[in-house]
N, C-alpha and C positions, 0 to 999 in steps of 0.2 A: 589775524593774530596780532594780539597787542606787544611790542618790544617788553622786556621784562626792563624794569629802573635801573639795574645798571647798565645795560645796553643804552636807555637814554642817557642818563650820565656820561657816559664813552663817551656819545654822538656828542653832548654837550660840551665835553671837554676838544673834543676833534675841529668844531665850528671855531670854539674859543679861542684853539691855537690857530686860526687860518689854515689848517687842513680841508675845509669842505667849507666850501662857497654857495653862495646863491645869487643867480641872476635871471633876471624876468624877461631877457631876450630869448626872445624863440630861437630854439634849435634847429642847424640844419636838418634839410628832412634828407634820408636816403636817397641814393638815386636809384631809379624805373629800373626795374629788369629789364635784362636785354631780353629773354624769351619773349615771346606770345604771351598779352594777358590773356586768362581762361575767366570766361563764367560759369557757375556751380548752379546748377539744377537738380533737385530732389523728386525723382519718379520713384512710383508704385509700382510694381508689377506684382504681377499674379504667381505664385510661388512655383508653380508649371514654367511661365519662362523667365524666370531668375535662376532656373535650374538647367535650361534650356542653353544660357547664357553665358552660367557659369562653366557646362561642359565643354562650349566650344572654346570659350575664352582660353581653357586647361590647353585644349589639343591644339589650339594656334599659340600656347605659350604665351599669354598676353593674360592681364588685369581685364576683368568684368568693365570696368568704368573705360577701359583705353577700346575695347571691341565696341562697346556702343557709342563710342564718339567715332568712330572707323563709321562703323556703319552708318550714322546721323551724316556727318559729311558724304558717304558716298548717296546717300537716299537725297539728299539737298543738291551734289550733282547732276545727278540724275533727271534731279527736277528743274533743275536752270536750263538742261537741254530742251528744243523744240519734239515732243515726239506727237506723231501724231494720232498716238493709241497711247491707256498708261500702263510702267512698266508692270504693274500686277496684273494689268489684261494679259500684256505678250508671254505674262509668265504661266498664265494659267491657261491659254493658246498652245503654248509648247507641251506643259503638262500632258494636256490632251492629247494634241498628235503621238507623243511618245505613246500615249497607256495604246493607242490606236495601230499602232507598228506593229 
């Protein structure tokens, strides 16, 4: 949006009188957050489990995007441990014995 002419006028009158300066020294930058930086990933899912995702997310009372960073870290857990079966074997091992009880 272009200023309208008297608005540059103003500004021209404002520089004129030493009200607004210009200097070509770079500005401080901000400083770093104290938090954790985060990296931002854009997944696809399939609309079964975005809905999937979205209900649990409701009943643990938490944001869609904070459950599956829960879950990404503990599945990265998981896998930095030695096992020596993986965990969707032992889960689908248990599965079984249960339906077998």
């Amino acid at each position: 949006m272009r200023p309208s002419d008297d608005q540059l006028d103003q500004l021209a009158l404002a520089v004129a009188a030493g009200n607004i300066t210009y200097s070509d020294t770079p500005a401080a930058l901000p400083p770093k957050p104290d938090g954790e930086t985060m990296a931002v990933y854009s997944v696809r899912l399939p609309t079964e489990t975005a809905e999937q995702l979205a209900t649990i997310a409701r009943r643990r009372g938490v944001k869609p995007s904070t459950l599956m960073r829960q879950m990404i870290e503990q599945c990265l857990a998981t896998e930095a441990d030695d096992h020596p079966i993986s965990l969707s074997d032992a889960l689908r091992a248990l599965t079984t014995l249960r339906r077998l009880a």
